[in-house]
N, C-alpha and C positions, 0 to 999 in steps of 0.2 A: 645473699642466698643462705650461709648462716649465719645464727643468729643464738648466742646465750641468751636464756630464758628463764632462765632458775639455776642458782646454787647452792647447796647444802653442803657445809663444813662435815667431814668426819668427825663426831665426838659423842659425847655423851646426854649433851643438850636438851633443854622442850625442842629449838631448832637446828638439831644436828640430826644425822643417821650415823647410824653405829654397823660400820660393814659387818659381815661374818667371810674370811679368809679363807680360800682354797689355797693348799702348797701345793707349787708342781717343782719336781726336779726333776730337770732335764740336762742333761751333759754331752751324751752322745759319743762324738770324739775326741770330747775334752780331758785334760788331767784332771779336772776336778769339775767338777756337776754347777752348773749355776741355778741355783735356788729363787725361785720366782713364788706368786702368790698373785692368786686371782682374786677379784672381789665375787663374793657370788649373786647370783642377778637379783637385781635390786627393780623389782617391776614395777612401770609408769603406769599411772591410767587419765585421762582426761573426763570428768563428766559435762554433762550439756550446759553447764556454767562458764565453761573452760577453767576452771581449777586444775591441778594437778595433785596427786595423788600416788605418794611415792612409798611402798614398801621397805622397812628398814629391819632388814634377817639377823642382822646381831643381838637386836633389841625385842625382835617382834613386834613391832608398833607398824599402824602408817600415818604417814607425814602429809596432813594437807593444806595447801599452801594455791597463793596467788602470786601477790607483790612479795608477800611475807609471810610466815609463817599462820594457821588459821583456825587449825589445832593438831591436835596428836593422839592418835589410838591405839591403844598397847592389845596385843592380840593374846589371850593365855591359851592355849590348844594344847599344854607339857609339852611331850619332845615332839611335838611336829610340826611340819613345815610348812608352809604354805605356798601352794604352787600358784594362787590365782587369783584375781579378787574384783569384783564389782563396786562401784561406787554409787551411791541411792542419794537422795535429799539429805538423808539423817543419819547414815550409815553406812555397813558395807555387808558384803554377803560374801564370805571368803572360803575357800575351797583349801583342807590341810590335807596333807598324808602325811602318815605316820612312817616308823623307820620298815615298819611289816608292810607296807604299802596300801594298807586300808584306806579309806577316802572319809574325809568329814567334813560337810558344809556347814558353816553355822553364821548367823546372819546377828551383829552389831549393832548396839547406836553409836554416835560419836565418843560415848563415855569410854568403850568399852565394855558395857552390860550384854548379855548376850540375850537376844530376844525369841530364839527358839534354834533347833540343832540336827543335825541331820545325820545318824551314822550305818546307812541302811543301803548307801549308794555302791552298788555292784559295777565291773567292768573298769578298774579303774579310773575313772574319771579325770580329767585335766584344764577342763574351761569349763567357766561357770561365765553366764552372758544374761545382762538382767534388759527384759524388754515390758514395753508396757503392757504384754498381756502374762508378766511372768517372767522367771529365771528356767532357763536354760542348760542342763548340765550333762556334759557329756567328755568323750574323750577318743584317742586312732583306734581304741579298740570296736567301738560303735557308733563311727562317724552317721551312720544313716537313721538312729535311733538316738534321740536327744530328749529327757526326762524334763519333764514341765514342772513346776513348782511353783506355789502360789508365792511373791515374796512377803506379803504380808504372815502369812500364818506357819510355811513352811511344810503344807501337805502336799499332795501329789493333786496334781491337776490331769495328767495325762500324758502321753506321749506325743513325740513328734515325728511321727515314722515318715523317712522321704525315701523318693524315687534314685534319687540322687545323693553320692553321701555329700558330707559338709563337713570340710577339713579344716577345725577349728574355726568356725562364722566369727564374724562383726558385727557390731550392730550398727545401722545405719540413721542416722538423725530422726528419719520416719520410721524407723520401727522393723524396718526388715533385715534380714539373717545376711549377711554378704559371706561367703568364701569359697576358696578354691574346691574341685570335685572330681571325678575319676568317670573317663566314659573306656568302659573296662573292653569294650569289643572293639571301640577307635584303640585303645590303647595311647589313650591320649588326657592331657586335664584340661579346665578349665575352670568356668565361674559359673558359678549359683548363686541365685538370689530369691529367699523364701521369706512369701509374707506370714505369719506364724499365727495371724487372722484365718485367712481363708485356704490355709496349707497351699497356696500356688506356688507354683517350681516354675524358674527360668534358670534355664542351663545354655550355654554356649560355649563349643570346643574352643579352644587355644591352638596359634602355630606351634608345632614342635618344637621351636626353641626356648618356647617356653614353659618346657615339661618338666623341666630342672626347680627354678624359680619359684613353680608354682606348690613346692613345699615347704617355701619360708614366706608366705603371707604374715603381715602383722598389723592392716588395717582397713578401714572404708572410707569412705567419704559420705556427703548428699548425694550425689551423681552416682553412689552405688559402683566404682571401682574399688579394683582391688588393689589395695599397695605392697610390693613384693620387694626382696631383699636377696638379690645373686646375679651367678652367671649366666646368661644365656645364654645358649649353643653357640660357638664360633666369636663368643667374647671372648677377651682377654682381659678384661676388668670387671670386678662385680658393679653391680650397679642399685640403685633405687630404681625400680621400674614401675609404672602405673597403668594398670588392666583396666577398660571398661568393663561394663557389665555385658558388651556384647565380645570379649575376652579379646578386645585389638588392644595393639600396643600403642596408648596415649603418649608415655615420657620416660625419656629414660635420664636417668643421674648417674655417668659414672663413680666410683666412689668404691676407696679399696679401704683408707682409713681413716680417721676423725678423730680429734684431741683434743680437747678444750681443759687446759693447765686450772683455770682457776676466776676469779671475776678482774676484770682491767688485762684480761691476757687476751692474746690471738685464739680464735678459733679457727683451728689448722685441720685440713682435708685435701687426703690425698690419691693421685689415682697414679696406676701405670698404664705407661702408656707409651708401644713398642718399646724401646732401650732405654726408657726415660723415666721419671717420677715427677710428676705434676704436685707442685705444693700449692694449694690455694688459702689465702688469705695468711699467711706467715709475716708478710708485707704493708696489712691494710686488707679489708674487706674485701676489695676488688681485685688483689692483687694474685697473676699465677707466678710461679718461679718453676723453670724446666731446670732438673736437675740430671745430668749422664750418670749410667750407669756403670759402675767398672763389668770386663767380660765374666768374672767370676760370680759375680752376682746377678750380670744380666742374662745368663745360662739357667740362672733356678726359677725364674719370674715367670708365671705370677704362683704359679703352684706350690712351688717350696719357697716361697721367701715370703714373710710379714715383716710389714714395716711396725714398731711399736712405740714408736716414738721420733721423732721430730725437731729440733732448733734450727736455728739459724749456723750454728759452727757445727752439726753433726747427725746424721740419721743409726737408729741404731733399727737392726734387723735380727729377727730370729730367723735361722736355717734350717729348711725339713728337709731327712731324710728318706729315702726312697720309697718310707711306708707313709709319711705323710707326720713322722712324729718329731719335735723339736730337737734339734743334734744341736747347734753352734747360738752363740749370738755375737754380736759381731758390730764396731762404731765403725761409719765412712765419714773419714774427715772430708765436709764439702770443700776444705780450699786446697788441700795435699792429695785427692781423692785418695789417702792410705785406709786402706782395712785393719781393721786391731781386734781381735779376739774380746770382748768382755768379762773384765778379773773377778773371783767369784767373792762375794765379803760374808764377814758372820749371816748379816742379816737375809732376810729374804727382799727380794726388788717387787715392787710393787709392777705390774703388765697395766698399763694404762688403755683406754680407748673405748670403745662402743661395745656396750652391754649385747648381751643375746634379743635376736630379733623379737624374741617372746615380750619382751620388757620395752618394747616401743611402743607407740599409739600415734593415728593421727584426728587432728581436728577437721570436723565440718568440711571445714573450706579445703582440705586438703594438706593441709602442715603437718610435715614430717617431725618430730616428737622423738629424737632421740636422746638417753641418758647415754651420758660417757663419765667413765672413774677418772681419777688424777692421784696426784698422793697427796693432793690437799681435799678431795671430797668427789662430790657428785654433781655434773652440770648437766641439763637439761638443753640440747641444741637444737633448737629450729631450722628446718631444711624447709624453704619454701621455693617449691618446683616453677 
């Protein structure tokens, strides 16, 4: 069910990614603040080849790759960032903001050369969606209005004005817009699916439990579902959940955390589950191990406690406080079940696991497409539902 797919060394390489570091300290009710560092999202994309296509923010390149490495594209936009980016035959089409928060699309070959550029784009923009009648560019601020753009030349085609907004779409094998939508009088979401041919709108309400959910979408399929990323009303575990296009609920994957160390290591996923922690594959692929919670810990779960890491001798946990913001971190020894505070050192600790929903993708057939960090790099893990 997972499955490593890809690994990319931290470094400076043609086949490495060079992270870019968020510091967080966080201490709370500690004597001393324990110093952590986030990698910051490092976004996947898949094209209809099944390639992968891995953005690398320290370096400003992306990374594309199969078996192996396939080539490398250094992105120069000065100090801005890139929030987004499409994948073409020969290139990419990649959406920056700047630190003023302007918007810039400019469209790539594999060199690097830039073949035409775009700095005209109003309303903040945030997803750029490249389909065969054109790119797509839009953003929450005008979900319902989405800028067409020829990808060849980089002029305006026209708009997309819909009935229905379209909260960050997908594009689906055949060409059409998948995402989640807002039916503002039900006071309810669900899914949209717009052919961008003949502007038809199909929309269908969702059950209320999955009102939550349905603002962490981060994919489609052929079959035109939607793949989502949370809680549902009356969970207690997030989940991978998969929407049709008529907005039922097909599948659900529990799944609270994911870690994949490095290449020859376990890919380790976990869930809670009432007083317990389910560790899957820690064992062997197949394998779950139920782990008991001490009361101290099983009093914060699942709201205030993240798991951040995993072995076989020890689970270490961060501890939120009553705003929801990091206080403690904290090792359980699985064979002493003792709690021990975690000591703070020079350096900063690297927070390991599952990148932001934004930076998934799934394939065709439905393969979930997750990156996860490690302190040896980037793995690519397959979740097949």
């Amino acid at each position: 069910m997972f499955q490593q797919v890809m690994f990319v060394k931290w470094g400076s390489g043609a086949d490495e990614a060079t992270p870019r570091y968020e510091e967080v300290v966080a201490g709370g009710r500690q004597s001393r603040a324990a110093n952590r560092k986030l990698v910051a999202p490092l976004t996947l994309r898949l094209d209809q080849q099944g390639r992968f296509h891995l953005y690398s923010p320290g370096d400003g390149a992306i990374l594309a790759r199969q078996h192996a490495v396939v080539g490398r594209t250094s992105l120069d936009a000065s100090d801005s960032e890139a929030i987004d980016f499409a994948p073409s035959t020969d290139g990419y089409h990649v959406l920056f903001r700047d630190p003023a928060r302007a918007a810039l699309l400019v469209s790539i070959d594999r060199s690097g050369a830039v073949r035409w550029r775009r700095n005209d784009l109003a309303s903040e923009p945030d997803r750029v969606v490249l389909t065969p009648s054109g790119l797509f560019v839009g953003g929450r601020l005008t979900p319902e209005s989405w800028l067409q753009i020829d990808a060849e030349t980089g002029s305006t085609i026209g708009r997309l004005e819909l009935t229905h907004v379209a909260m960050r779409p997908f594009i689906a094998p055949d060409g059409a817009l998948v995402s989640a939508t807002y039916f503002p009088e039900l006071r309810r979401r669900g899914v949209l699916v717009v052919d961008p041919n003949t502007r038809r709108e199909t929309a269908a309400v969702a059950d209320k439990q999955l009102y939550g959910p349905l603002t962490r979408a981060f994919g489609t399929d052929a079959a035109h579902a939607l793949y989502l990323f949370g809680q549902a009303a009356e969970q207690t575990s997030s989940s991978v959940l998969v929407i049709g296009s008529d907005a039922k609920l097909q599948h659900s994957l529990p799944l609270d955390a994911l870690f994949a160390p490095g290449p020859g290591r376990p890919v380790v996923a976990a869930r809670f589950v009432g007083s317990e922690i389910h560790l899957l594959g820690l064992h062997g692929a197949k394998s779950t191990e139920q782990v008991a919670l001490p009361a101290r810990l099983r009093d914060l779960m699942p709201e205030r406690l993240t798991l951040i890491a995993a072995d076989r001798r020890q689970l270490v946990f961060d501890l939120r406080d009553e705003l929801g913001f990091a206080a403690d971190r904290v090792t359980l020894d699985r064979v002493t079940g003792a709690i021990e505070p975690v000591g703070t050192a020079d350096d900063c600790a690297l927070v390991p696991g599952m990148q932001p929903i934004e930076t998934w993708d799934v394939s065709a057939e439905g393969a979930v497409h997750v990156p996860v960090v490690s302190e040896e790099g980037l793995s690519v893990v397959r979740i097949d539902l």
